[in-house]
C-alpha positions in Angstrom: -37.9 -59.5 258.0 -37.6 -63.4 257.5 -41.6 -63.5 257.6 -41.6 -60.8 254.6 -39.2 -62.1 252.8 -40.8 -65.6 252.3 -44.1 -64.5 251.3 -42.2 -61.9 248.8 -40.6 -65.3 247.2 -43.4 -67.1 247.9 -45.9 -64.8 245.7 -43.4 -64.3 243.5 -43.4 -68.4 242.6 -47.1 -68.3 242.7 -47.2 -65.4 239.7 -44.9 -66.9 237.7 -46.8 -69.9 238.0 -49.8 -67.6 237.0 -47.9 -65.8 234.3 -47.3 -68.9 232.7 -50.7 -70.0 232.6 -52.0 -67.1 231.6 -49.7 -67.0 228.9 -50.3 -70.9 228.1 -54.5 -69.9 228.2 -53.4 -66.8 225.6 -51.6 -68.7 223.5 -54.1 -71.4 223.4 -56.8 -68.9 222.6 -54.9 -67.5 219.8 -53.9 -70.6 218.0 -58.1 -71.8 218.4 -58.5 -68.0 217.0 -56.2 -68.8 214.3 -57.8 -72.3 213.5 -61.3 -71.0 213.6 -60.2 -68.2 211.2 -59.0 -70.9 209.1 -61.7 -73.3 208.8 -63.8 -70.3 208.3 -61.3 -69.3 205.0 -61.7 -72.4 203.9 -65.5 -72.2 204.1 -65.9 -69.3 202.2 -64.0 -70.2 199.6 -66.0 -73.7 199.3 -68.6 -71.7 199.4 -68.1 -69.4 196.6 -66.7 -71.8 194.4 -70.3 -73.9 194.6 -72.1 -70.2 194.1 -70.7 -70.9 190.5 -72.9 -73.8 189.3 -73.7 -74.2 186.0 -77.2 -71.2 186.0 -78.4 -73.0 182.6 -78.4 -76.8 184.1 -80.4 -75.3 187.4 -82.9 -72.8 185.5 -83.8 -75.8 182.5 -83.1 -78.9 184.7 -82.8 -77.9 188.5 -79.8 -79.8 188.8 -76.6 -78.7 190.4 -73.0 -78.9 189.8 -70.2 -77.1 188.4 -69.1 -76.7 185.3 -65.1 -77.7 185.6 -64.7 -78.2 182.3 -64.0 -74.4 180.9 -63.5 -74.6 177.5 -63.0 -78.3 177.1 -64.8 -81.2 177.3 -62.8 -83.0 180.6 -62.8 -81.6 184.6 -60.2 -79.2 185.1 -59.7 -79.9 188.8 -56.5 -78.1 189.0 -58.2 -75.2 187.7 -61.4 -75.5 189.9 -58.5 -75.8 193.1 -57.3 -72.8 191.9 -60.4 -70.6 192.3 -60.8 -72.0 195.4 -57.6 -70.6 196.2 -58.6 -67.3 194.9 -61.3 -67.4 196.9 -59.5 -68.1 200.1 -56.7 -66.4 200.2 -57.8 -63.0 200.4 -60.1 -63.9 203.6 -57.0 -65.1 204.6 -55.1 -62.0 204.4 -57.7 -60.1 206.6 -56.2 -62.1 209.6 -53.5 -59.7 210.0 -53.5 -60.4 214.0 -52.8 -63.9 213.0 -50.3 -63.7 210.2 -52.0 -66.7 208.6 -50.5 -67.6 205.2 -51.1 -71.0 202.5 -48.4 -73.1 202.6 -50.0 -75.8 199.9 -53.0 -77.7 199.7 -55.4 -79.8 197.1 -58.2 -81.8 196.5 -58.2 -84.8 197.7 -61.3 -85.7 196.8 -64.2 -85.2 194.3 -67.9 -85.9 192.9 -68.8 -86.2 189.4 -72.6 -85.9 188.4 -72.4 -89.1 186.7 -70.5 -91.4 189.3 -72.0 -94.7 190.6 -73.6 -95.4 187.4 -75.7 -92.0 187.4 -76.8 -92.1 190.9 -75.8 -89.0 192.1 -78.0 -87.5 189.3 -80.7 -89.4 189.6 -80.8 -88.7 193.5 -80.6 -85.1 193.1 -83.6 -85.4 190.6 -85.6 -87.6 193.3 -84.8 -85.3 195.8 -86.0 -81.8 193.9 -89.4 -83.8 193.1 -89.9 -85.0 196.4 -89.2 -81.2 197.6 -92.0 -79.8 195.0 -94.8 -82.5 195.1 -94.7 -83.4 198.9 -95.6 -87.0 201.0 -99.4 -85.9 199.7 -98.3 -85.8 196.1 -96.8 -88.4 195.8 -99.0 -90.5 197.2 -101.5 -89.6 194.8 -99.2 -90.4 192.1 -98.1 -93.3 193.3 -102.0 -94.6 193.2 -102.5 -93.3 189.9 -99.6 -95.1 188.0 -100.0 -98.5 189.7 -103.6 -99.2 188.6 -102.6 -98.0 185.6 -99.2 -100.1 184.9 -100.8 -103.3 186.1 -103.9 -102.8 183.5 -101.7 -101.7 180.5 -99.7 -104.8 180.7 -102.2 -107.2 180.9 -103.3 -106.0 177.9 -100.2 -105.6 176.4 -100.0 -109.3 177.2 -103.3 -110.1 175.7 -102.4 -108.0 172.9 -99.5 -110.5 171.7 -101.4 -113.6 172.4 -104.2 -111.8 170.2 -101.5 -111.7 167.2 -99.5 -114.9 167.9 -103.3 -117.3 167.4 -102.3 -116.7 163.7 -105.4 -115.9 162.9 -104.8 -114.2 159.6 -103.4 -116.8 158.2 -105.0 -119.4 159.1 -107.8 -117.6 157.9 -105.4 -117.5 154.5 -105.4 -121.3 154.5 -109.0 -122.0 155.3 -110.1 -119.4 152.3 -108.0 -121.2 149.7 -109.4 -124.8 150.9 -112.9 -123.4 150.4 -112.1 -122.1 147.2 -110.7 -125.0 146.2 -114.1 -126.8 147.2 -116.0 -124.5 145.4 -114.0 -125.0 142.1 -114.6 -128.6 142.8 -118.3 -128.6 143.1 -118.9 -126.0 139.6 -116.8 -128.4 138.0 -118.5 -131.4 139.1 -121.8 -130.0 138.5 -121.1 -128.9 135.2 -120.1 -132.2 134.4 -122.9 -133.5 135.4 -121.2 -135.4 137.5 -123.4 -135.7 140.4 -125.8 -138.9 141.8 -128.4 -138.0 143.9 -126.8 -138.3 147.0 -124.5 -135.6 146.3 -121.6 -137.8 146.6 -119.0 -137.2 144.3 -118.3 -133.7 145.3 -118.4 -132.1 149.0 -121.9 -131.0 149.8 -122.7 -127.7 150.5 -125.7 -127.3 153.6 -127.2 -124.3 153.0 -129.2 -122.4 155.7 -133.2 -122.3 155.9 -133.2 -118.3 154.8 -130.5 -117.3 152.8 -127.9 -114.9 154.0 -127.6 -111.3 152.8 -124.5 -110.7 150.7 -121.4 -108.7 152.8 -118.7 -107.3 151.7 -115.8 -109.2 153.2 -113.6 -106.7 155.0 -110.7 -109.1 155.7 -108.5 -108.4 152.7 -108.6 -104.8 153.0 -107.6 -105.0 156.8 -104.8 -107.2 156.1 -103.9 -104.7 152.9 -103.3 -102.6 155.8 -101.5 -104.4 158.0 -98.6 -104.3 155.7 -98.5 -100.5 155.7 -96.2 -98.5 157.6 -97.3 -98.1 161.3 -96.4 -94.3 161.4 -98.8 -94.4 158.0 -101.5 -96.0 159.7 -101.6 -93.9 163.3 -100.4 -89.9 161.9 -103.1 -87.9 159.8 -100.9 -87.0 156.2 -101.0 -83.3 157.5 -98.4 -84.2 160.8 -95.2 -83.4 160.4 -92.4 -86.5 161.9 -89.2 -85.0 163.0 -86.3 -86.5 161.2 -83.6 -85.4 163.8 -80.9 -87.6 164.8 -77.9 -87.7 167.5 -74.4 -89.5 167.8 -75.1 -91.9 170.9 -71.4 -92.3 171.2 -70.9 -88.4 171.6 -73.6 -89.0 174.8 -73.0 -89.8 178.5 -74.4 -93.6 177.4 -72.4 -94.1 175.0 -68.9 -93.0 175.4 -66.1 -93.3 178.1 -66.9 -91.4 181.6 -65.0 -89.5 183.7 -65.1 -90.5 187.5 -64.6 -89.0 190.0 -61.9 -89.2 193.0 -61.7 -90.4 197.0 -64.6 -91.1 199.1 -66.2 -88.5 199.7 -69.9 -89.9 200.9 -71.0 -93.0 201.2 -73.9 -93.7 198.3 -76.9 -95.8 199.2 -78.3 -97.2 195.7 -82.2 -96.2 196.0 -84.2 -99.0 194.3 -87.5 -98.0 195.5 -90.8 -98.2 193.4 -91.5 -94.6 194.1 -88.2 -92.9 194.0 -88.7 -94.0 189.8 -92.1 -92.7 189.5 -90.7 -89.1 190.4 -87.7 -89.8 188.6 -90.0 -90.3 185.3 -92.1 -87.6 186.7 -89.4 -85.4 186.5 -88.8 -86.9 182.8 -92.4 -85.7 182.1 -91.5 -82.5 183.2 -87.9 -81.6 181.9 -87.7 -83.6 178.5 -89.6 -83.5 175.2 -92.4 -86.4 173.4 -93.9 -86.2 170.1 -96.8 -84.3 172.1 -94.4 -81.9 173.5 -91.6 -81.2 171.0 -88.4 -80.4 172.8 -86.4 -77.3 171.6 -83.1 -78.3 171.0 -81.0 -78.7 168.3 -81.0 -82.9 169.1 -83.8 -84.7 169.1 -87.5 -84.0 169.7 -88.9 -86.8 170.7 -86.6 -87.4 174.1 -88.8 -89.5 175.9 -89.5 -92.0 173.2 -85.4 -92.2 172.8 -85.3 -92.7 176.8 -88.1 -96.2 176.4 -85.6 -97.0 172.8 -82.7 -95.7 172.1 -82.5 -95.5 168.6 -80.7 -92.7 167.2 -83.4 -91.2 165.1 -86.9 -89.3 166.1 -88.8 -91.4 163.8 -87.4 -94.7 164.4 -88.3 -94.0 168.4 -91.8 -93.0 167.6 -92.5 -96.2 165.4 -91.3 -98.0 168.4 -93.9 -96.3 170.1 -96.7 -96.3 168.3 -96.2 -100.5 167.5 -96.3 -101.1 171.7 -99.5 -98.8 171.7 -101.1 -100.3 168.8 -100.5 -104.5 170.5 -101.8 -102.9 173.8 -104.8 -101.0 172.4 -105.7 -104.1 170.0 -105.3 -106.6 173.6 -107.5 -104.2 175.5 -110.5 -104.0 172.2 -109.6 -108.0 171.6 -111.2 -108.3 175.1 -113.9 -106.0 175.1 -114.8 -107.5 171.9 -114.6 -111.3 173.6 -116.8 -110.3 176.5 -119.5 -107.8 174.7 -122.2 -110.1 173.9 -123.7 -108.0 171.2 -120.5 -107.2 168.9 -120.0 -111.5 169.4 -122.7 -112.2 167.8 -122.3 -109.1 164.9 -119.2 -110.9 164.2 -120.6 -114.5 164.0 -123.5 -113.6 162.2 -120.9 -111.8 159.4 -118.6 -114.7 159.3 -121.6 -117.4 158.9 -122.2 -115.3 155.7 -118.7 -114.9 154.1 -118.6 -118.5 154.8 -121.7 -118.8 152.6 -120.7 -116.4 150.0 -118.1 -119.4 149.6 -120.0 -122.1 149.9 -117.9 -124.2 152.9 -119.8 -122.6 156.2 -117.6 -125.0 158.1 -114.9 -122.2 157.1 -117.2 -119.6 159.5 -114.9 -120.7 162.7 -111.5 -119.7 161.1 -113.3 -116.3 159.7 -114.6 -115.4 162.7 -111.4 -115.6 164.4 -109.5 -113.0 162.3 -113.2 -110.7 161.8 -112.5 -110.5 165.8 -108.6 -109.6 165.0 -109.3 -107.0 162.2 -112.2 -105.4 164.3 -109.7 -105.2 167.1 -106.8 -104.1 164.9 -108.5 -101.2 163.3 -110.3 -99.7 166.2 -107.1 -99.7 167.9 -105.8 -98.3 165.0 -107.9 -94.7 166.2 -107.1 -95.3 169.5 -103.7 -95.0 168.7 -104.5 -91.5 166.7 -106.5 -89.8 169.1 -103.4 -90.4 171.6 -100.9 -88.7 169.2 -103.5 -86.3 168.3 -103.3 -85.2 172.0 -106.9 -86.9 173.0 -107.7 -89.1 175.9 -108.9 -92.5 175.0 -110.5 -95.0 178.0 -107.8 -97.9 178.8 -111.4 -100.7 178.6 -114.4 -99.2 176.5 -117.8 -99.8 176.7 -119.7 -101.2 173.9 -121.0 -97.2 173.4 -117.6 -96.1 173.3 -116.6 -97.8 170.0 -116.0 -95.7 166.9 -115.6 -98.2 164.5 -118.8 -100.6 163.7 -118.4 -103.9 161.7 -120.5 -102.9 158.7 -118.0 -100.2 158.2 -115.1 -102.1 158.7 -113.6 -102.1 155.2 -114.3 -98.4 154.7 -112.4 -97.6 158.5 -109.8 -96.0 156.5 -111.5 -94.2 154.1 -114.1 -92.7 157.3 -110.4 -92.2 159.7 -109.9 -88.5 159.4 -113.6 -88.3 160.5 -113.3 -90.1 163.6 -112.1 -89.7 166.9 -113.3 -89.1 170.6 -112.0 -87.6 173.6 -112.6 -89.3 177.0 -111.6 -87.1 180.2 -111.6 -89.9 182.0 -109.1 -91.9 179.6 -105.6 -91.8 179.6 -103.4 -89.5 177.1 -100.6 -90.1 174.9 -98.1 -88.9 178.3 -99.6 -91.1 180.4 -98.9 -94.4 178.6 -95.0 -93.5 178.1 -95.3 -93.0 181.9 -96.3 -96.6 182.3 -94.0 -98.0 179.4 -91.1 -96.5 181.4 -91.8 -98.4 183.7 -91.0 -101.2 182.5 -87.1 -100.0 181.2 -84.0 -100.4 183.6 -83.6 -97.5 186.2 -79.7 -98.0 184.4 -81.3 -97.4 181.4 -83.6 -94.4 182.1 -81.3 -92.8 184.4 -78.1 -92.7 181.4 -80.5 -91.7 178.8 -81.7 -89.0 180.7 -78.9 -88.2 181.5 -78.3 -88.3 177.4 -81.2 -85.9 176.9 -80.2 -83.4 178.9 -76.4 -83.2 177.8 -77.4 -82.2 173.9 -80.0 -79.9 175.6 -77.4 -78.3 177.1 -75.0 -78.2 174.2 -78.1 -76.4 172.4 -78.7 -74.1 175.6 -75.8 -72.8 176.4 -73.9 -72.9 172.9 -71.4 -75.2 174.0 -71.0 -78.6 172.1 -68.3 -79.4 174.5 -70.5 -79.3 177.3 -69.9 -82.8 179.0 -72.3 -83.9 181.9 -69.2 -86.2 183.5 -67.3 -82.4 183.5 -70.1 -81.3 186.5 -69.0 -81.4 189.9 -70.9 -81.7 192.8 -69.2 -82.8 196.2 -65.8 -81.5 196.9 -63.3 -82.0 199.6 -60.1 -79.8 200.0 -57.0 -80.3 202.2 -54.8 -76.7 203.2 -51.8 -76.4 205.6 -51.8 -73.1 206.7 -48.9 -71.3 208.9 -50.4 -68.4 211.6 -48.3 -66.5 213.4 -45.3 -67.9 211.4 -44.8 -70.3 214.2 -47.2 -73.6 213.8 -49.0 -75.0 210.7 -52.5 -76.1 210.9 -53.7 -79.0 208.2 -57.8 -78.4 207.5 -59.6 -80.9 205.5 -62.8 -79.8 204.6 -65.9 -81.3 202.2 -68.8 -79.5 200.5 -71.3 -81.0 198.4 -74.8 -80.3 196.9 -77.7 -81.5 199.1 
């Protein structure tokens, strides 16, 4: 009886020590149960609430975020917590087993499209091109644009030295000096006032064989010169858009919301090719004088993205003076280096010199014959790229439209002219290289500018505020289960 009688007590310790665990193991399971069914309550409603992004800004712009504005123009984030809530709550109240039930919760933290200066946006954009070109495609682009950019500006650079030599106006000086002379010489002739060495009046060395009379075309090029640049570079028949925005109702130009806590840590991206797909997606997403965009703001977007200005027609004069310098550096050298067209122009200049009798003045005229030569076949240039022609960034001497005999008709024979080089570039790809040269700041919030009165015009909502779209979000919930312990969850979501 003693034997049975400690074993009975014995195994009776050992299965309440077994009880207990099990119990402890149970209990364990169901709290884990309980946290699992929270965290996956909490996912949901994350989830959901980013299933709401703004459809307009992904199907015009592929960009995401959500619209946490409503009706107004400023983030409603206690409204966006609510839908998350009602989101939630009912996934919570399918636990029965568990008895879960929200005690409170919040945000605690939050991502505005617009933070860091427009980063996030402009990261979201880099990403989306790098998804739909691939490493392949943007290699190839990456080619294309750099022989490009480094060409254009060289001879944007020659351009401006081309117009700072004066030449025009030195030519001005050296014309009225000559004349001068001339009067001189008529008078002392007719006076008789001559010995036989010539000496009381400047002497005039003709050439062997007289020169041929030409008509000068100098005045009527610098007539020119004075006219408006849209005048010059648009055919009569093209229509200029005369839309204009508020800047200070845009993303650049007025107070932005930010957003709250720190939800990921953001890695500036400053890389040469991270901004050719950024302007790639420009390209893509935002209108030029080419492209029109359809909006109720202005047409010309990409020319207000390299400017600024608050009117389509100021941007596009902006535009069409940078093309006209480079154009006229890139035809100032060809001109320089072609052998032929050198000595058209010397030859010409020899005989305005003559026609007034100083053919030391042939130096000075042969300067600004090379600048009006330049000037007006850039002038073409310049319209075949807004007519939507390529033209080729260096010509050959073939390639020229404009001869010097029919210099000072060039705008009467304009309408007539014009050639399209496949091989050139187009009116797209030189605001692709002028980009380049603007602030990533600068692109990124004008873009950003763009694509807000877009928007407004899309979706009929002038409230629409691009600093009102969220995109990263992180929640914090204390939730009871069993109506015994209370389990905090902190959870983030944001768009990749």
């Amino acid at each position: 009886m003693m034997k049975k009688g400690s074993i009975t007590v014995f195994l009776s310790l050992v299965m309440s020590v077994l009880l207990l665990l099990i119990s402890i193991c149970i209990e364990s399971v169901r709290m884990q149960a309980a946290r699992t069914q929270i965290l996956n309550s909490v996912d949901i409603g994350l989830y959901s609430l980013f299933g709401q992004f703004e459809k307009t800004l992904l199907e015009e712009y592929d960009l995401f975020g959500i619209d946490s504005s409503g009706s107004g123009s400023k983030a409603n984030i206690s409204a966006v917590y609510s839908n998350f809530e009602g989101y939630m709550k009912p996934v919570l109240k399918q636990q029965n087993t568990q008895k879960l039930k929200l005690q409170q919760g919040g945000i605690t933290g939050y991502q505005l499209l617009t933070d860091h200066g427009g980063e996030v946006f402009y990261q979201q954009v880099v990403q989306y091109m790098k998804d739909t070109l691939g490493s392949h495609g943007v290699d190839l682009l990456l080619d294309r644009i750099r022989d490009r950019e480094t060409r254009t500006l060289e001879a944007e650079l020659l351009g401006e030295e081309s117009e700072k030599k004066d030449s025009l106006n030195s030519y001005d000086a050296e014309i009225q000096a000559a004349e001068q002379k001339s009067r001189e010489v008529l008078e002392a002739q007719q006076a008789g006032n001559v010995d036989e060495n010539g000496q009381s009046y400047p002497v005039v060395v003709l050439p062997e064989q007289p020169l041929e009379p030409v008509e000068n075309p100098i005045p009527a090029i610098k007539k020119a010169r004075r006219r408006s640049i849209l005048d010059l570079v648009l055919s009569s028949a093209r229509d200029i858009s005369d839309r204009s925005v508020d800047k200070h109702s845009l993303v650049s130009g007025r107070s932005l919301q930010q957003g709250m806590g720190t939800l990921q840590s953001i890695e500036y991206d400053n890389g040469y090719a991270s901004q050719i797909l950024f302007q790639q997606y420009m390209d893509e997403k935002l209108g030029n004088f080419r492209k029109p965009a359809k909006t109720a703001g202005l047409k010309y977007e990409m020319e207000y993205v390299l400017y600024g200005k608050e009117k389509d027609r100021d941007n596009l004069k902006a535009v069409a003076a940078r093309l006209l310098i480079i154009r006229e550096g890139v035809n100032y050298a060809g001109l320089m280096a072609d052998s032929a067209k050198s000595a058209e122009i010397k030859a010409m200049a020899a005989a305005i010199a003559m026609g007034f009798l100083f053919p030391p003045a042939s130096v000075v005229i042969e300067s600004a014959l090379l600048l009006c030569w330049s000037f007006a076949e850039s002038i073409i240039d310049v319209r075949d790229l807004f007519d939507g022609k390529k033209v080729p960034l260096v010509k050959r001497g073939d390639q020229w439209q404009i001869s010097l005999s029919n210099l000072i008709h060039v705008f009467d024979l304009m309408d007539s002219l014009g050639k399209n080089d496949e091989e050139g570039m187009s009116y797209e790809d030189y605001l692709q290289v002028l980009l380049l040269a603007k602030s990533k700041n600068t692109k990124v919030m004008r873009t950003m500018d763009m694509i807000e009165a877009g928007m407004r015009t899309k979706t009929g909502d002038d409230s629409f505020c691009m600093d009102s779209c969220l995109t990263a979000l992180e929640v914090s919930v204390d939730v009871k289960a069993n109506k015994r312990k209370t389990f905090q969850t902190i959870r983030q979501y944001c768009y990749d």
